[in-house]
N, C-alpha and C positions, 0 to 999 in steps of 0.2 A: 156098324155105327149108323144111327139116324141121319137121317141127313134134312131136316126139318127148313132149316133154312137154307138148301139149296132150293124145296120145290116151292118157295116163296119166293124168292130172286125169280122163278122162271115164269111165275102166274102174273108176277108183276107186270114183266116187262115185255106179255103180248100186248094188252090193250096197247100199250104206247106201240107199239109197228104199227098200227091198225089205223090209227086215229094223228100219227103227225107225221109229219113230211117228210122226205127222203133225208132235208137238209138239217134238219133237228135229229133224225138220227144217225147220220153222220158225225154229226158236233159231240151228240150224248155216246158215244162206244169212242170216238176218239179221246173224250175226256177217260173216260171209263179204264181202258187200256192205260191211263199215267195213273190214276187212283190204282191196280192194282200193283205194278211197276212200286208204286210209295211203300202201301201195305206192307209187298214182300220185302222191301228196304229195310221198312221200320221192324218186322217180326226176324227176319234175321238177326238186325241188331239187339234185339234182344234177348235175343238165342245167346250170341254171343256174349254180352255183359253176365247173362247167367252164368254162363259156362268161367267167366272168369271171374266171379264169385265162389263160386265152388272151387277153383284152384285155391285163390285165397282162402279160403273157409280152412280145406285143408292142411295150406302148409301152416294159418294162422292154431290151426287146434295141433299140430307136432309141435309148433313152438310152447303154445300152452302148457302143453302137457309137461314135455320135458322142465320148462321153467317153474310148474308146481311143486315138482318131487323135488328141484333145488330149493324150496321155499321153505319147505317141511321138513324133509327129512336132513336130520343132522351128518349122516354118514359122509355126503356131500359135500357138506358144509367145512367138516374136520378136513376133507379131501387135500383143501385148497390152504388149509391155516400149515403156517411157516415150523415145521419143529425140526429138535436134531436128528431124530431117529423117525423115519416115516412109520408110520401100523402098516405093517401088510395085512391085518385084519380088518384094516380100512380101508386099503384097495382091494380087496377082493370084495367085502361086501358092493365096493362101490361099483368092482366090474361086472358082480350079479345083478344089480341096480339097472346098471347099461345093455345090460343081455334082457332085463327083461322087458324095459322100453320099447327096444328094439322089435322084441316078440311083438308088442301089445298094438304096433302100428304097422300094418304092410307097407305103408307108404317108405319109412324108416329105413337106409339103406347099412345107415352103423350112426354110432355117438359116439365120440373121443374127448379127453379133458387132457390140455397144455397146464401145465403148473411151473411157473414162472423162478419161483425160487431157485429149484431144482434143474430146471428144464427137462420133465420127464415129462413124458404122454403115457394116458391111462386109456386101453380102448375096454370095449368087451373081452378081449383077448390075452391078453399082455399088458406090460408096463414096458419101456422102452425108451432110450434119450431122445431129445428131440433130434440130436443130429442122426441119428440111426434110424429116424422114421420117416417112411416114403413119402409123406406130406411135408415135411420139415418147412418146406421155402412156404408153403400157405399158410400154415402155423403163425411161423417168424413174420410173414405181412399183417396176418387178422390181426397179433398181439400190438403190433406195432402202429397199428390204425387205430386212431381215438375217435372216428368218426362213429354215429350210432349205426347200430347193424342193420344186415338187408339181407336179400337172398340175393346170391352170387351168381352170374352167369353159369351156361352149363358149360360143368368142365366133364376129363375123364379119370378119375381112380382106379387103384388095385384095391381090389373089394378082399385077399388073402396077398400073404406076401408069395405063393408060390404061383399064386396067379398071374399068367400074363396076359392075358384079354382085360382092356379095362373095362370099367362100368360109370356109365354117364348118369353122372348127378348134380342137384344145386345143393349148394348149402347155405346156413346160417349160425352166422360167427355172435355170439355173445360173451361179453369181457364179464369177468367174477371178479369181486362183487358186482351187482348190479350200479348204485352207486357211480362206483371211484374206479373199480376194474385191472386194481392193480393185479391180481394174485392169478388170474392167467384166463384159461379162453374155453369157452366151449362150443364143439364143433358138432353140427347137425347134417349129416348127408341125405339127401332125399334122394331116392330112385327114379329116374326120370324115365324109366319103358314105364314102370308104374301110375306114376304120375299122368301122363300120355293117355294108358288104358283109363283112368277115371274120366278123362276127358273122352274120349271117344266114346265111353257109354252117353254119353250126354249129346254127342252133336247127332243123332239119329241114322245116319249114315247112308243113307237113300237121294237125297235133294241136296246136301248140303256140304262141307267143308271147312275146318278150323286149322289155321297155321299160328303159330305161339312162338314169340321171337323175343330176344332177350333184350338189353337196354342198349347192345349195341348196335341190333339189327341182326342177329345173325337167326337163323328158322330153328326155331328150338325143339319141332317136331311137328308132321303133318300126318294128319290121319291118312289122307290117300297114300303117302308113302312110308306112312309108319313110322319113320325117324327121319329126320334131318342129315343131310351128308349125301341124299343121292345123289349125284353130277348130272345121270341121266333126265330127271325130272324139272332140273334148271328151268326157269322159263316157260315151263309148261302149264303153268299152274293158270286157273280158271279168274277171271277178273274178282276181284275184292267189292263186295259190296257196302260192309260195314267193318269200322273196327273198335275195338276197345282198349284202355290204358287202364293196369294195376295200379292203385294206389297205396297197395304192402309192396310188390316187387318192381312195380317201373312196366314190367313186359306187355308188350302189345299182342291181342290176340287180333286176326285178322279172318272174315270169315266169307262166305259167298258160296250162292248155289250149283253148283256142279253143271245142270246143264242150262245155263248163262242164253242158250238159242230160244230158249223159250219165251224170254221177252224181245227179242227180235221178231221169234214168231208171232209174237201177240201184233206188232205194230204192224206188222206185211197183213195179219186178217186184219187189223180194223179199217186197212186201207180196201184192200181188197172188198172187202164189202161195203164201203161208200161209194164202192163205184159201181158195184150192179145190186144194190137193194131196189134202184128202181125197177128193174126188172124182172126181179122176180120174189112172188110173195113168199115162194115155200123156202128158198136162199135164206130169206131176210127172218125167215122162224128160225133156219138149223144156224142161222149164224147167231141168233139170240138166244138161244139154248147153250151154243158153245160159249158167249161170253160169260154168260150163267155159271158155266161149270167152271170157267175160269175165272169168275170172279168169288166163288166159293174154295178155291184151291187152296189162297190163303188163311183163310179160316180152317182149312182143314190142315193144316200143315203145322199152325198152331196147337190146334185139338192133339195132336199128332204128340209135339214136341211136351204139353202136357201129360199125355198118359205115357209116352218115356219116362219124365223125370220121377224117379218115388216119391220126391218132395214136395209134388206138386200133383200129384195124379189123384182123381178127385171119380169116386162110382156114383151115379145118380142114385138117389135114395130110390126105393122098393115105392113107394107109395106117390113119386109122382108119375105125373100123366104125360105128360109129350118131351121128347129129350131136346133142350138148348142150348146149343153151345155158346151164343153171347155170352148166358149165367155163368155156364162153365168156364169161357175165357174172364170174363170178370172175376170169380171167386179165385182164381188164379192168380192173378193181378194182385188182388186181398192178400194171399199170400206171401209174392211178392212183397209187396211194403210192408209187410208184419215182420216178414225176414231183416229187411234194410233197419226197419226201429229197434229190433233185436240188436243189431250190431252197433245202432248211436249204443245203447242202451249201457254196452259189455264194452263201448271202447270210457263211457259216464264213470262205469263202477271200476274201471282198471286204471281210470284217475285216481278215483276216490279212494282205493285203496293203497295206491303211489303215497298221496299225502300223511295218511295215517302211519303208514308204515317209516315214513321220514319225521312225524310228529314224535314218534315211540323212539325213535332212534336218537334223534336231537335232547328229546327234557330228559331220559332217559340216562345220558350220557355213554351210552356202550359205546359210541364212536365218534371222534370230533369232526365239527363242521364247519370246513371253511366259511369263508363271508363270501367267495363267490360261489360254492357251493350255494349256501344260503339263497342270495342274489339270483341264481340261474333256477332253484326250486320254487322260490316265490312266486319266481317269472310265470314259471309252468301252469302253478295254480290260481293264476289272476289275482296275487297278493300285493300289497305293497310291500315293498323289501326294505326300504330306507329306515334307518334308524338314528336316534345322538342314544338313546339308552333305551334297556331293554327290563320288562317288571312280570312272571307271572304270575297270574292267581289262581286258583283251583274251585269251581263250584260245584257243589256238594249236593245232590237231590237228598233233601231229608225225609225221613223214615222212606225208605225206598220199597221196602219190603208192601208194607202199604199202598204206595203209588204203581206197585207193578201187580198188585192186585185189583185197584181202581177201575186203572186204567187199560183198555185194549190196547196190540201191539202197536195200531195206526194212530192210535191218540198220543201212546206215548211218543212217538216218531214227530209228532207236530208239536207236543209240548218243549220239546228237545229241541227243537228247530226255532222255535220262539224263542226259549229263551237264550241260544247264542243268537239271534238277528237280534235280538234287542241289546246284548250286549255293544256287538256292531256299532250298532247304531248311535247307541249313548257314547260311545269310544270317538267314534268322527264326528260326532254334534262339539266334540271338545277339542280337535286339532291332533287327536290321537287317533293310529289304525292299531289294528288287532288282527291276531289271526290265534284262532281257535281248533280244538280237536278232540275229540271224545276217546278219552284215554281209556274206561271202562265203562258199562252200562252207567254207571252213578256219577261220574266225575266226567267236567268238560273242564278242560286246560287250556289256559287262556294267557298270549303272550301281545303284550301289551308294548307296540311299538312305539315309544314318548319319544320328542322330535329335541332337538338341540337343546343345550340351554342347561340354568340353574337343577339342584336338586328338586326345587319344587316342585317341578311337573310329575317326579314324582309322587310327592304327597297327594296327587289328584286321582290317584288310581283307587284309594278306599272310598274316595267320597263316589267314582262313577260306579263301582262295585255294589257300593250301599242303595246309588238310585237304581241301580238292576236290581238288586232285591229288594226293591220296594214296591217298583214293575211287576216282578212277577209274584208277589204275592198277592198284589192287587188284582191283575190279569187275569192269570194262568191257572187258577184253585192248585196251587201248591207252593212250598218255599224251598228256598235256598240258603246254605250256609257258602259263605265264601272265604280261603283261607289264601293270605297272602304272602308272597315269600319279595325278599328284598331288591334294589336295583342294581342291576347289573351295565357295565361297559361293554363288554365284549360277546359275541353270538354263542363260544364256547364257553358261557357260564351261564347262561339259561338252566341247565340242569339243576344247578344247586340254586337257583330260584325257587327252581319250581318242587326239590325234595324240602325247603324249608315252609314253601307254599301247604303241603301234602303234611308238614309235621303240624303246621300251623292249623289244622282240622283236627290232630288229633286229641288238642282240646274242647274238644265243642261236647265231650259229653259232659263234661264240668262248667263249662262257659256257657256252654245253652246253645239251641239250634236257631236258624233264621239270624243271624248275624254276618258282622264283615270280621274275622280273626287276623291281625297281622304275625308276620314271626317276631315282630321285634316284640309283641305285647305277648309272648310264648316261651319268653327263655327257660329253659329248665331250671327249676327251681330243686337248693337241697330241703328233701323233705326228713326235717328232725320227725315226725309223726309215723313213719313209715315201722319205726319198731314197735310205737305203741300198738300201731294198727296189726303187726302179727301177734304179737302177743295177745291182744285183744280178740283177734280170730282163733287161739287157741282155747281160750277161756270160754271162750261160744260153745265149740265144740263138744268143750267138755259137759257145761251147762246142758247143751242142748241133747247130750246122751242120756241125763241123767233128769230128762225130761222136768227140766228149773224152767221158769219165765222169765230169770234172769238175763236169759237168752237175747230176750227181745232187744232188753235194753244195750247189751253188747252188740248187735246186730246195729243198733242203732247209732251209738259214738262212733262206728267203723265209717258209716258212711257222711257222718257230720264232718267226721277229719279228712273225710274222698275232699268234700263240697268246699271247706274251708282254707285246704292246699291247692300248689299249682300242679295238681296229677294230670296228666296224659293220659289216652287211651290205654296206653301200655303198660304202663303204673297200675291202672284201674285192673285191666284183666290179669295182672300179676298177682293182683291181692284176691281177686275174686279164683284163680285158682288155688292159691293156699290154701283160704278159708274151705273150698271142696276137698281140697287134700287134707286137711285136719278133721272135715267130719265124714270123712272113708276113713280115717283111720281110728277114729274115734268110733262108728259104724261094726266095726270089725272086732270090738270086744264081745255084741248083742247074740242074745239067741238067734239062730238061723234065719225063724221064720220073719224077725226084725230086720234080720240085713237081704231078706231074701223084699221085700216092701221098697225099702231101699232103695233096690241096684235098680229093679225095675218100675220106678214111680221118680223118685225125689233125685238120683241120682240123673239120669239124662237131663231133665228139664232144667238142672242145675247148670250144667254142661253146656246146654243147649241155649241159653240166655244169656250166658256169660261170653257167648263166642258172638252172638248175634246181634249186643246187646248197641245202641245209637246215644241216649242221654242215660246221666247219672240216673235220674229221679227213675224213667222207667224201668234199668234193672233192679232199684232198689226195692221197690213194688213189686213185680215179678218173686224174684227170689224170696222177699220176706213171705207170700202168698204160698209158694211151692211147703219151707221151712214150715209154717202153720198147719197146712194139711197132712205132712209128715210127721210134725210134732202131733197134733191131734188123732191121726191112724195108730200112732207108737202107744196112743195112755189109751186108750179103744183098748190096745191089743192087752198092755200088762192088764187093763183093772177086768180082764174076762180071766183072769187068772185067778185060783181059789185065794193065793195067798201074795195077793197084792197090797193087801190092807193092812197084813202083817210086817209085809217088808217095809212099809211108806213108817208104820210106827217106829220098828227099828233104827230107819234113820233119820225122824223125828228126835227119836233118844240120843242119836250119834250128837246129832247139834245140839244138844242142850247139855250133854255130859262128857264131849270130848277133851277137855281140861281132868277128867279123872285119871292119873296114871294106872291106876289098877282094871282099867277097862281095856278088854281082849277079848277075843275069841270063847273064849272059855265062858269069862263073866257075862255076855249080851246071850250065848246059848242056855248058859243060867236062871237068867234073869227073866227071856221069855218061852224058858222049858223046852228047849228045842236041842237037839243032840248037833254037836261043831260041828259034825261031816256034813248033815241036811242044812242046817243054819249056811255053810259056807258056800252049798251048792245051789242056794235059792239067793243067795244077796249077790250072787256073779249072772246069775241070769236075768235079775231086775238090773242090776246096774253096768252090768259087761267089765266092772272089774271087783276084784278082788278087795275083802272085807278088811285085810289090813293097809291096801293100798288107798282105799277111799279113807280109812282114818289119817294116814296121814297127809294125806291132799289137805282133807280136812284143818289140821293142826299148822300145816305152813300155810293155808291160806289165813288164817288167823294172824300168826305171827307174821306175815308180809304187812298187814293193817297195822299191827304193834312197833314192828319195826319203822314202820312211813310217820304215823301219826303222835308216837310217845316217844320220850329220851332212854326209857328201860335198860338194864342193859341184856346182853345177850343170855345170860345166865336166868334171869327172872322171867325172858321172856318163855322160857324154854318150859318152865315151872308152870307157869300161865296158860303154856298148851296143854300138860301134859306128860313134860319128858323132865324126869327126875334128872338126869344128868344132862349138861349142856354136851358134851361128846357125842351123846345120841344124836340130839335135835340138830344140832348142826351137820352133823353127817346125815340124818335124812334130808335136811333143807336143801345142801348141794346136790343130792342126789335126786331130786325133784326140780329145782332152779337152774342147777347146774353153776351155782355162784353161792359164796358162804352169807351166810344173815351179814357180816359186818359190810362186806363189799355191796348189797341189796342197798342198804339203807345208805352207802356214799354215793353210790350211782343213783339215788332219785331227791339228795340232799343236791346233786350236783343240777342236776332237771329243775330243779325248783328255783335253784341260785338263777340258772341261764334265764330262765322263761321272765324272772323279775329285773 
């Protein structure tokens, strides 16, 4: 190692022997000898606050870890839920779970689960009662303790039951659920020889000494003796120069340099050489070279304790020129408080995620929550808790798909953040708190604390709802729909607020986006339309096979009757998957190469809009836009066919002379010299169905107009299409309608009566 600034300390500090007085340099090495005396004070104590960082670091990422896979994985979770018949397929996954934790941290001496129902313990190993397990009395106190968890002084365990040596460990007791903690306890052993050797990689072991004591003073391991318990050692231990106090476990690390005579030594030279520097010059050099070297000690002891730590150990780049260890203890230092912001940073987001995760849980209702629950979580996240009633609303980023396109992830982060502070804000500008939470990327959940008093104050919640969305669409370049759900008395009915809040949105593709939706202006409405509208989507379908333009118009009363009822979202996508399921099935009479266009064109995009889709108007555009291009690809396809022209005549002639009873199969292959077998195998592949089934489609859509619009009776109408005997007609009309001609025309005499 360079040593750069020691031969600068030494060039220094010959002029000054040369040039001042015996008695100024006496004063300057007397000072000198307590400047390094501090140094070593101060770099000790920093050695050691390291060093008890890293314990904590440690046992804090064992608790992590452990407490993630409770988060996540449900195995766990079931562990702890109350049934008659336990799964042993769920203790055992769960004691592979615990075996392989175990594996995953050397620190980890075992993991056990108390289940309180029962009173069974689940280790790696075994299941077993609690009273028949060698922990039982520690068990029965963790469970029995409501205070929040900590790491436990060191005790001794049997690490097997056939083991009689025990093994000294701490542990950390956490009650399940996290929450309320009713349903029982989990227990974390830490290995404390283990624990120990992480520490003694760290205190460097040449100069120095670390003792670790627990909260009630007892020596929880010392490197010079390796473990704690010697009797021999009592007393012998070298003076403490620094200590430090856990802020995760309470223990004090206590530390100091081993050989302690060296600052004794230091004050006997500076004395000693105040008293014959007048004497002699060449003294008065080797004594200023020695303070030199010992006032670079520290510095090097530092240097030292840097290039031990991995986490800190720092190679001079290839391309500088003289090696400095200031930079080097500075850029060290850097890392230091990068570490410490690290840790505000992870203790910021294990708030922030406490909150959300009790947000989800509360509007939610999967669990009730008391008022002092309530009250004590508020407290945690600097909320006000106080309430007379409670209201929430749900606000809705519109066209999202859009906005996350826009906008980068960090814009979106601040547009998010604006618009709950302005909510805030507008909430307490009016005597109301709020507390808010981002229940998914699109949706902020907003629970509106209204203070004593008449129902009015709720009625104030759409008008400040309306001034945020007036805010941020003036503000923020984007809008908000906001959906309100009703006022609620009690903290346990927030939930069904906030699901009539969340039904209350899913009018907005019929209502329009950029509004305040209450639930009371949402009640579900019965939709007498809902039959016309399937019906009306079958008639599409057929239309639209059969490449009519009538299509469009049907297409079009579907969604005039979406617009003009109270449909929901769900309503909406109901109808919009019929209408896809009517023309796949309608699809699937076509030649191949038509339905082969289809599946992969007109089909997904259908699919794909209908699932995605935000307001009425833009699926309805959408999908009329897909239908056009598909319609228009379909008459491309038949009129490249030689005898397209022939077939459109054919059923030209259908509609003008389907009233002839003597027109069949026979007669139309007659008529246009064409043999029934080819005639019958060309009208199925323009139209995907069959030449008798199209004529009668034909003749009962006629007689459906005859029967609505004239008093006829069934017999004449039957003449009218076509069908010499009414037995016929009517037996195809049900078997098409699936309803006879007389009950047709009572059921839309009866539509007519209602509607007037």
């Amino acid at each position: 190692m360079k040593k750069h600034w020691f031969n600068r300390f030494l060039v220094s500090y010959l002029p000054i022997f040369i040039f001042i007085n015996s008695v100024l340099v006496f004063i300057f090495f007397l000072v000198l000898s307590d400047q390094v005396r501090s140094q070593a004070v101060k770099a000790n104590q920093a050695a050691a606050e390291q060093a008890l960082q890293s314990v904590d670091y440690s046992l804090r990422s064992v608790h992590e870890m452990v407490m993630k896979e409770f988060r996540i994985n449900e195995d766990l979770q079931q562990f702890f839920i109350e049934t008659a018949v336990p799964s042993p397929i769920v203790h055992a996954k769960v004691s592979s779970l615990l075996s392989g934790m175990t594996l995953s941290n050397d620190l980890i001496h075992n993991i056990y689960l108390y289940r309180d129902y029962d009173r069974r313990v689940l280790t790696n190993k075994m299941m077993v009662d609690a009273d028949e397990f060698a922990e039982k009395e520690f068990v029965q106190e963790a469970f029995a303790d409501k205070t929040v968890a900590n790491w436990t002084n060191i005790r001794e365990v049997l690490s097997e039951p056939a083991v009689t040596e025990p093994v000294k460990v701490v542990s950390l007791v956490r009650r399940y659920p996290i929450l309320s903690g009713d349903s029982g306890v989990i227990v974390i052993n830490v290995n404390a020889s283990l624990l120990q050797k992480r520490v003694d990689e760290m205190t460097g072991g040449r100069m120095s000494f670390m003792e670790l004591y627990d909260r009630e003073g007892t020596r929880f391991f010392d490197k010079r003796l390796q473990f704690a318990g010697n009797a021999e050692a009592e007393g012998k231990g070298d003076p403490v120069l620094s200590t430090a106090v856990s802020d995760l476990t309470g223990w004090e690390l206590r530390s100091g340099y081993k050989s302690i005579p060296f600052f004794s030594f230091a004050s006997l030279v500076s004395n000693v050489w105040a008293w014959l520097a007048f004497g002699s010059i060449l003294f008065g050099a080797a004594a200023i070279f020695y303070v030199s070297r010992r006032n670079y000690k520290p510095i090097e002891l530092i240097l030292e304790r840097i290039s031990a730590s991995p986490a800190l150990a720092l190679d001079a780049s290839p391309g500088e020129g003289r090696f400095d260890e200031f930079k080097r203890i500075s850029t060290a230092l850097d890392d230091l408080i990068e570490q410490s912001d690290h840790f505000k940073r992870r203790q910021y987001e294990d708030l922030a995620y406490r909150k959300q995760f009790f947000f989800e849980e509360l509007l939610s209702g999967e669990r009730p929550v008391s008022l002092d629950e309530w009250n004590k979580e508020m407290t945690r996240f600097g909320l006000r808790s106080g309430f007379g009633s409670l209201m929430t609303a749900v606000a809705e980023i519109d066209r999202y798909s859009a906005f996350s396109d826009t906008y980068s992830h960090r814009d979106q982060l601040l547009l998010k953040y604006g618009l709950s502070a302005v909510i805030k804000e507008i909430a307490e500008s009016e005597s109301a708190a709020v507390a808010s939470e981002w229940m998914s990327n699109r949706h902020l959940a907003v629970i509106f604390l209204l203070p004593g008093g008449p129902s009015e104050q709720a009625a104030r919640v759409p008008e400040l709802c309306e001034r945020a969305r007036e805010w941020v669409k003036a503000n923020l370049r984007m809008t908000v729909t906001f959906g309100i759900g009703d006022r609620v008395e009690e903290i346990g009915d927030v939930s069904l607020s906030y699901e009539e809040a969340m039904q209350a949105l899913k009018f907005k593709p019929v209502l329009g986006s950029d509004k305040v939706i209450s639930a009371a202006d949402c009640m579900p409405a019965q939709h007498n339309g809902m039959d016309l509208i399937l019906q009306t989507a079958r008639a599409l379908a057929q239309s639209f096979r059969l490449n009519e333009e009538s299509w469009k118009e049907m297409y079009s009363r579907i969604f005039d009757i979406l617009r003009e009822g109270s449909f929901s979202r769900d309503d909406i996508v109901h109808v919009l998957n019929y209408m896809n399921f009517c023309l796949e099935k309608e699809m699937m009479d076509l030649p191949a190469d038509v339905q082969l266009v289809w599946r992969e064109t007109a089909q997904p995009q259908l699919l794909a809009g209908s699932a995605r889709f935000e307001l009425l108007e833009d699926i309805e555009l959408e999908l009329q836009r897909v239908l056009s291009d598909a319609a228009g690809r379909f008459l491309a396809m038949r009129q490249q066919r030689h005898n397209h022209k022939l077939i459109q005549e054919i059923k030209l002639y259908l509609e003008q002379n389907y009233a002839n009873p003597d027109l069949s199969l026979d007669h139309i292959s007659e008529h246009f010299e064409l043999s029934p077998k080819y005639f019958s195998r060309l009208f199925k592949e323009e139209f995907g169905e069959k030449f008798i089934e199209f004529l009668a489609k034909l003749r009962v859509q006629e007689a459906k107009r005859l029967l609505v619009e004239t008093d006829e009776t069934v017999q004449t109408i039957s003449v009218k299409v076509g069908y010499l005997h009414a037995l016929s007609f009517i037996r195809m009309f049900k078997k098409i309608t699936s309803i006879t001609p007389g009950l047709f025309r009572s059921e839309h005499q009866n539509a007519d009566k209602s509607e007037n």
